[in-house]
C-alpha positions as a Python dict, from the first residue, in 0.01 Angstrom:
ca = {
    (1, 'X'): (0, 0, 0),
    (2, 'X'): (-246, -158, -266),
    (3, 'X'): (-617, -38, -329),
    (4, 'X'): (-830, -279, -508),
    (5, 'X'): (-1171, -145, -653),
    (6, 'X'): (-1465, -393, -738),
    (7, 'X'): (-1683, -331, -1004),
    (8, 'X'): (-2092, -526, -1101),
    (9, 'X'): (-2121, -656, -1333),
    (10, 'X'): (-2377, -894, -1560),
    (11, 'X'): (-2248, -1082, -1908),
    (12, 'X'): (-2384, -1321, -2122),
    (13, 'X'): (-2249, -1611, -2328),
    (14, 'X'): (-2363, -1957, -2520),
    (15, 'X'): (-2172, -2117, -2202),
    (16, 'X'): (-2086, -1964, -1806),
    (17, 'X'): (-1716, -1993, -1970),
    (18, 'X'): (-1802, -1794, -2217),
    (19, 'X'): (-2020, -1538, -1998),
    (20, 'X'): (-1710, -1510, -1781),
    (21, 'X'): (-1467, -1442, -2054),
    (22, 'X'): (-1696, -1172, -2182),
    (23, 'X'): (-1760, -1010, -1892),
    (24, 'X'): (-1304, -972, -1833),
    (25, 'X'): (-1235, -869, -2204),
    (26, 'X'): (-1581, -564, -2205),
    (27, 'X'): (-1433, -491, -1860),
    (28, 'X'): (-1112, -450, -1995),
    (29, 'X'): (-1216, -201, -2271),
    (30, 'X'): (-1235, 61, -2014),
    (31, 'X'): (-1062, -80, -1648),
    (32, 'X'): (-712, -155, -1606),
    (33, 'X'): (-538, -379, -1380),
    (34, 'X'): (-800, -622, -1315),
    (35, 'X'): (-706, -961, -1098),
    (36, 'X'): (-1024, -1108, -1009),
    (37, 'X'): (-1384, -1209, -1112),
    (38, 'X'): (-1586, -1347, -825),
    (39, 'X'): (-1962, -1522, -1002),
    (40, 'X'): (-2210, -1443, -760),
    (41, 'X'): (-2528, -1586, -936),
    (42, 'X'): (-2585, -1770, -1254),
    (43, 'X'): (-2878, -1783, -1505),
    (44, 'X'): (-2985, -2012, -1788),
    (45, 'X'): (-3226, -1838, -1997),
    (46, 'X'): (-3420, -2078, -2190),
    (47, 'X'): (-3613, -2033, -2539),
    (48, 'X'): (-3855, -2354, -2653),
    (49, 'X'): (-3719, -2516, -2355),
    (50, 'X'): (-3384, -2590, -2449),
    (51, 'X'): (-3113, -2334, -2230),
    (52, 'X'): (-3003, -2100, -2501),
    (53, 'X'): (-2792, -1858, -2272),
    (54, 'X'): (-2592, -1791, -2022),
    (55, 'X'): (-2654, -1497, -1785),
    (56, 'X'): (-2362, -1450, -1507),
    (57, 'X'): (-2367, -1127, -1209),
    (58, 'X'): (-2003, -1101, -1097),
    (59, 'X'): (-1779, -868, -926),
    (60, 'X'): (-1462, -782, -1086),
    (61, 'X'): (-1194, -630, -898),
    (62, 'X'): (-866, -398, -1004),
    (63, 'X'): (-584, -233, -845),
    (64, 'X'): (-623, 151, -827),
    (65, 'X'): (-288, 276, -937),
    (66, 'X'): (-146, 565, -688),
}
């Protein structure tokens, strides 16, 4: 039988493409195994109003190894 864990997490990136790629390889640093990043909310923060950044909440999940 599989276990899958889910993580929170929040990343930031000049693009949500970028934001989501971050969020996988900083994961990855310190979780193994992981198969899935679900985006649950998105943010634009702006500066001067022009959108500067990207600010993404997702859940990342992983297989527990046995």
């Amino acid at each position: 039988m599989t276990i899958a864990k889910i993580i929170e997490v929040i990343s930031e990136g000049d693009s949500v493409d970028a934001a989501i790629k971050a969020a996988v390889v900083e994961a990855s640093k310190t979780v193994e195994g992981i198969k899935q990043i679900n985006v649950d909310h998105i943010e634009g923060l702006v500066d001067q109003n022009k959108v500067t950044k990207f600010r993404i909440h997702a859940k990342i999940s992983f297989v527990v190894k046995n």
